[in-house]
SEROVO-78821 format. One line per 3 residues: number of its first residue (from 1); their letters; for each residue x, y, z of N, C-alpha, C. Coordinates in nm, 3 decimals. Layout:
# SEROVO-78821
NUM> a> X/Y/Z/X/Y/Z/X/Y/Z  ...
# end
This chain:
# SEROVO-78821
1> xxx> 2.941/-11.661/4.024/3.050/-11.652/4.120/3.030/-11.524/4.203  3.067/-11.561/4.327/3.038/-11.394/4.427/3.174/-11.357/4.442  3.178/-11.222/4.461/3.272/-11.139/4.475/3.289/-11.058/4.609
4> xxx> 3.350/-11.089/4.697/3.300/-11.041/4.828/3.458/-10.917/4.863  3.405/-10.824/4.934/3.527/-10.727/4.956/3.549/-10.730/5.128  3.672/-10.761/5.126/3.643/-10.822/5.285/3.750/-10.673/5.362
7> xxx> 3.714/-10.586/5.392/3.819/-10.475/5.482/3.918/-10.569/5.634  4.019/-10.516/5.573/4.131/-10.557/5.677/4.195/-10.438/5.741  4.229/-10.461/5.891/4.346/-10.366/5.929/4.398/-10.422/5.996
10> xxx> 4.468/-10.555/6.012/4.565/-10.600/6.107/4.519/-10.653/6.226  4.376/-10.628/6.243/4.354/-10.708/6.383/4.304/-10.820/6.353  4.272/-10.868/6.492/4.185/-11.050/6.517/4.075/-10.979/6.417
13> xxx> 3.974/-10.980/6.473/3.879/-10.946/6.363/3.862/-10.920/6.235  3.981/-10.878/6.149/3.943/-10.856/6.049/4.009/-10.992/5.982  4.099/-11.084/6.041/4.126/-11.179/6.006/4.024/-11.295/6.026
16> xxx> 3.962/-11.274/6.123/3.830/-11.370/6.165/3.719/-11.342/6.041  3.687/-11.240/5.987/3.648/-11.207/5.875/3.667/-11.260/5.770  3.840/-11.275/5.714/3.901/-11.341/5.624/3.822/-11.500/5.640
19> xxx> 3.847/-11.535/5.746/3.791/-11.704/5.770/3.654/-11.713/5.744  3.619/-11.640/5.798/3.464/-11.657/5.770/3.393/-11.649/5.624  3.502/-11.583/5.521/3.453/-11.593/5.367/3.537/-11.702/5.382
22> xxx> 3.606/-11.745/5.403/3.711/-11.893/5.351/3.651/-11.961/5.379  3.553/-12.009/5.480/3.476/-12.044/5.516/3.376/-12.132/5.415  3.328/-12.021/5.383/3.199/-12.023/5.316/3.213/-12.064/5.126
25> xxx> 3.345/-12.043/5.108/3.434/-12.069/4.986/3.432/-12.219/4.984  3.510/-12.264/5.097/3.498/-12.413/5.128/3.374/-12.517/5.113  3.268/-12.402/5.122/3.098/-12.469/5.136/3.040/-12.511/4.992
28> xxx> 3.166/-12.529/4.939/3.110/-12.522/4.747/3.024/-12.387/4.739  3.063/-12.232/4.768/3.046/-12.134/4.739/3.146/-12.111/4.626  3.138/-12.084/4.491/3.241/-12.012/4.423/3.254/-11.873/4.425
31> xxx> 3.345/-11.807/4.509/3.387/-11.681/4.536/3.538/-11.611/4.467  3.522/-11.497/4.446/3.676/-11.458/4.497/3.625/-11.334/4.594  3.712/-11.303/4.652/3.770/-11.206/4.739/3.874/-11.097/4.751
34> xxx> 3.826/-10.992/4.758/3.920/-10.827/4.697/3.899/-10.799/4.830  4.048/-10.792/4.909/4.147/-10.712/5.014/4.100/-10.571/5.017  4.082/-10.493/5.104/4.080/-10.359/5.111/4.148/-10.299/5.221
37> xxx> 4.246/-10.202/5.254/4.277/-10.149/5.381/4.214/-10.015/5.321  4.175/-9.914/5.429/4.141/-9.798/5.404/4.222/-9.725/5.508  4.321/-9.601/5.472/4.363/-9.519/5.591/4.315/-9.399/5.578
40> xxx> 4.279/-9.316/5.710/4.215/-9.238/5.719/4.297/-9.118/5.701  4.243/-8.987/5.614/4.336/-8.904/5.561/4.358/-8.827/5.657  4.515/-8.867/5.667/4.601/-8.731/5.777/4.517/-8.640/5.826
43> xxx> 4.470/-8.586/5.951/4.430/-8.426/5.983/4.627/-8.361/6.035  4.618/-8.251/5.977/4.736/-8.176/5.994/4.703/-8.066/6.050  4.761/-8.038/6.169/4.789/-7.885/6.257/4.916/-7.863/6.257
46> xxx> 4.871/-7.710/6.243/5.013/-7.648/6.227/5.071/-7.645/6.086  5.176/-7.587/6.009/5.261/-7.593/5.953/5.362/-7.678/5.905  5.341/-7.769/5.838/5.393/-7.932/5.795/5.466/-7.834/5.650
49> xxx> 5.587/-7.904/5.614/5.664/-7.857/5.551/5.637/-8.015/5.462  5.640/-7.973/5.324/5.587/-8.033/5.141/5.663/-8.224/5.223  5.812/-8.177/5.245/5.888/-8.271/5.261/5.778/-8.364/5.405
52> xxx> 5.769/-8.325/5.443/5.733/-8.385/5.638/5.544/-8.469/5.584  5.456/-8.399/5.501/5.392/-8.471/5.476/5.386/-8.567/5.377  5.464/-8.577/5.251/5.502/-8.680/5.142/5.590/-8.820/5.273
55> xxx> 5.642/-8.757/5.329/5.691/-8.888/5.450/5.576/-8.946/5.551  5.460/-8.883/5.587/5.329/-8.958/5.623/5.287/-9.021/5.528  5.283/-8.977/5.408/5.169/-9.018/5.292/5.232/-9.163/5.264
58> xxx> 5.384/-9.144/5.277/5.450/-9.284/5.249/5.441/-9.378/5.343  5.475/-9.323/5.490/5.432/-9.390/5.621/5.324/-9.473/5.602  5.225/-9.399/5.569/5.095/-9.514/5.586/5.038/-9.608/5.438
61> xxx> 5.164/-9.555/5.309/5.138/-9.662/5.258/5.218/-9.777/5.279  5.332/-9.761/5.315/5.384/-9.875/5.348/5.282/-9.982/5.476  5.256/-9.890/5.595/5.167/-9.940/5.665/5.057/-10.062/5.599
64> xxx> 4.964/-9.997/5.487/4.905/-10.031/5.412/4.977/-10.159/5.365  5.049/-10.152/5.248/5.120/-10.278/5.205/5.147/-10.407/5.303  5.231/-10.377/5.445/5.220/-10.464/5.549/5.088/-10.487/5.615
67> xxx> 4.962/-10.391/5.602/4.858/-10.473/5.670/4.846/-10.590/5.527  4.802/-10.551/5.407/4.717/-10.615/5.308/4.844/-10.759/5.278  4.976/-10.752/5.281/5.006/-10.849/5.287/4.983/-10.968/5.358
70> xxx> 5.002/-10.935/5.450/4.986/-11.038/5.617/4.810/-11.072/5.517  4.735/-11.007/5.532/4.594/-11.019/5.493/4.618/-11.142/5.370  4.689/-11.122/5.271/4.674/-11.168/5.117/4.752/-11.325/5.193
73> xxx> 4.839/-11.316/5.282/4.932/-11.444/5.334/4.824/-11.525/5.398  4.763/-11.475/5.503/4.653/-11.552/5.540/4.567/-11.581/5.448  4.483/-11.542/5.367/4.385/-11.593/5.321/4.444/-11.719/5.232
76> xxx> 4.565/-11.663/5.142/4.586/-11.808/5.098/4.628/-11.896/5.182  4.691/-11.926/5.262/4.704/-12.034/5.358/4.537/-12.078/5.383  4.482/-12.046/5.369/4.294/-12.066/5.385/4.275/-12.144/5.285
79> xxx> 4.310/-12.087/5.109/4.309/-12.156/4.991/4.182/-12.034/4.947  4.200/-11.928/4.974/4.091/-11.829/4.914/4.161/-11.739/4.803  4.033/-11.818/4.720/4.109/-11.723/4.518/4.053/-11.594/4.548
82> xxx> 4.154/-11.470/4.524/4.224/-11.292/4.545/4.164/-11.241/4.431  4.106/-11.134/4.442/4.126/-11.045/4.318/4.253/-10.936/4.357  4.251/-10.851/4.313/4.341/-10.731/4.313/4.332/-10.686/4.434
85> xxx> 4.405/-10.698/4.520/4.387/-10.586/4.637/4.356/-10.431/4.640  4.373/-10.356/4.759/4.263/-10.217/4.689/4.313/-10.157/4.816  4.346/-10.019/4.809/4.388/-9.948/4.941/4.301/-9.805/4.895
88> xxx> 4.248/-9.763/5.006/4.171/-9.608/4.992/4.223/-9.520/5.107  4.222/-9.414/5.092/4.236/-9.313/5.205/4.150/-9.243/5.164  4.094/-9.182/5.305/3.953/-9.064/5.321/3.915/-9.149/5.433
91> xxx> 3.740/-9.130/5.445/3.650/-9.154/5.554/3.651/-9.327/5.586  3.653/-9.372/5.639/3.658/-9.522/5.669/3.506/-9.589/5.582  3.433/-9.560/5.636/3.307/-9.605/5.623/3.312/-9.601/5.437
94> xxx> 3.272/-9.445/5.456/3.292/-9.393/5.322/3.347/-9.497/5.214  3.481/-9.463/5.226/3.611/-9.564/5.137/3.552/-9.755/5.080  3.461/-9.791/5.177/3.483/-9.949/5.170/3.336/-9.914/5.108
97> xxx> 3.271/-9.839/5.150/3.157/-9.864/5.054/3.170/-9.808/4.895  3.233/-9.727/4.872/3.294/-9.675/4.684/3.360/-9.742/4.665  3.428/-9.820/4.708/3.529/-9.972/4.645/3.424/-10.085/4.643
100> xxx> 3.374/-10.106/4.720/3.232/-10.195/4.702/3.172/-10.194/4.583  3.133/-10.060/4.596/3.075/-9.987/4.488/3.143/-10.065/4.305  3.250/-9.991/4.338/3.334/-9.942/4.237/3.389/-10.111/4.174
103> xxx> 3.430/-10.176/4.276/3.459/-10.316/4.241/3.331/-10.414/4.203  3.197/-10.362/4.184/3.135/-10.423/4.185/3.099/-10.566/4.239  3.141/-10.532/4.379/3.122/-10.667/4.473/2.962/-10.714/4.494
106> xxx> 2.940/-10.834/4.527/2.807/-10.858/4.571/2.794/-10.900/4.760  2.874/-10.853/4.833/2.867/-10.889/4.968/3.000/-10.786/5.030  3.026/-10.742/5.147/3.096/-10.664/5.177/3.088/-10.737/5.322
109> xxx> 3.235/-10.783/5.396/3.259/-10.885/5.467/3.385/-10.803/5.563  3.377/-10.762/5.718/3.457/-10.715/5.795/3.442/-10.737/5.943  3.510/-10.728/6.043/3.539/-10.698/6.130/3.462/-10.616/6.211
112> xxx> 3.415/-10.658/6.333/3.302/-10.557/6.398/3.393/-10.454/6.481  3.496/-10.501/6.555/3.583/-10.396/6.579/3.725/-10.418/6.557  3.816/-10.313/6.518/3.908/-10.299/6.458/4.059/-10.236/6.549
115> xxx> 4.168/-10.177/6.461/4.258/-10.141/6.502/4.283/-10.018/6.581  4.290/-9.941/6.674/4.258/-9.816/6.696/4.392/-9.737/6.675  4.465/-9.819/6.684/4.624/-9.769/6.637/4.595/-9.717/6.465
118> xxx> 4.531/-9.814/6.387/4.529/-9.782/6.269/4.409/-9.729/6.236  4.374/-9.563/6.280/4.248/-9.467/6.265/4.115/-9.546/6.292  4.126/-9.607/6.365/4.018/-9.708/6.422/3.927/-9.768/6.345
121> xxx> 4.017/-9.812/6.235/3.936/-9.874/6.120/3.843/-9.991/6.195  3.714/-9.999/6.167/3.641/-10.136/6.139/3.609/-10.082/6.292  3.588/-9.969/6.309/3.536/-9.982/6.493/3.348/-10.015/6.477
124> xxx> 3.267/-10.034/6.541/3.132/-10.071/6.590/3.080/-9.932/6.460  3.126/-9.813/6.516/3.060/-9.732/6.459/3.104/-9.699/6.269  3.179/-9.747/6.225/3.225/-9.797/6.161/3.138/-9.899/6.040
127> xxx> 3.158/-9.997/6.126/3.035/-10.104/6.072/2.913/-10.065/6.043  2.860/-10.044/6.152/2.760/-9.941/6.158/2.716/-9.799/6.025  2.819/-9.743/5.994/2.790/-9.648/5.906/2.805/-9.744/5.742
130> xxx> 2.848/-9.865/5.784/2.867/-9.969/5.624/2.736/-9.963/5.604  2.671/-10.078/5.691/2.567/-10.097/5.673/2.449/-10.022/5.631  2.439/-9.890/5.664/2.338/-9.805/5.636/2.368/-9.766/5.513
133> xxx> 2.503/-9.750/5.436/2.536/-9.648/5.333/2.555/-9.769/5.213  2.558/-9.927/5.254/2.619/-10.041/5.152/2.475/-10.071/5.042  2.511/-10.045/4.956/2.369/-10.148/4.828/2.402/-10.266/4.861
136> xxx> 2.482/-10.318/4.899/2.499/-10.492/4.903/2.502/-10.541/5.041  2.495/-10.655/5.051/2.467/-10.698/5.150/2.607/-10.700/5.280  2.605/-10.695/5.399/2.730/-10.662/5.447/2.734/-10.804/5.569
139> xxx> 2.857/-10.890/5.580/2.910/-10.961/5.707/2.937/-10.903/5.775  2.872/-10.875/5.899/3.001/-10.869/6.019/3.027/-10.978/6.092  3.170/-11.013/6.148/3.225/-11.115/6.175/3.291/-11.018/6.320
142> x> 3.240/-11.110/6.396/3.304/-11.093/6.570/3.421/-11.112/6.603
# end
């Protein structure tokens, strides 16, 4: 069975992604599929008071929760069997390849460009730094 980690952030693309392992699920592939959002860790200027950043940190997990839902809603409407979903903060690139890693996936499946609202996850350059840094093999989906 393959285990593919497919990165989401809310756009067309990373949902076109989603399809494209559902896809291939459908092809008498036996897969599952582990959700990932990654947000990129706060840069802070200036003087942020304990209270003002625990309210970002929450900001963007909730963010998080509403991308990976919508994500987890679509794919099953697809009929694609989930593992555990997975949220990282730090470097974009970075993040999806140590969950890769770490989840012991055999394929790593995303979006060629992404949200720019949401730290421009899944942008060209992005992809780009997957591929060079991934042991496994990587989709990109247009």
């Amino acid at each position: 069975m393959l285990k593919i980690l497919i990165a989401v952030d809310g756009s067309e693309h990373a949902n076109r992604a989603i399809e494209a392992v559902a896809s291939m699920a459908r092809s008498s592939i036996e897969l599952t599929a582990v959700l990932l959002c990654v947000s990129p860790e706060p840069i802070f200027y200036g003087n942020y008071t304990a209270a003002t950043i625990r309210q970002i940190e929450e900001d963007q997990k909730k963010q998080q929760d509403a991308i990976l839902g919508r994500a987890v809603e679509h794919a099953a409407r697809l009929g694609l069997k989930l593992g555990e979903p997975a949220r990282a903060y730090g470097v974009i690139a970075n993040e999806i390849v140590r969950i890769a890693v770490e989840r012991k996936v055999d394929q790593i499946a995303m979006g060629t460009r992404g949200m720019g609202a949401v730290g421009n996850m899944l942008l060209g350059s992005v992809a780009q730094r997957v591929i060079h840094q991934s042991p496994v093999p990587v989709l990109l989906v247009k």
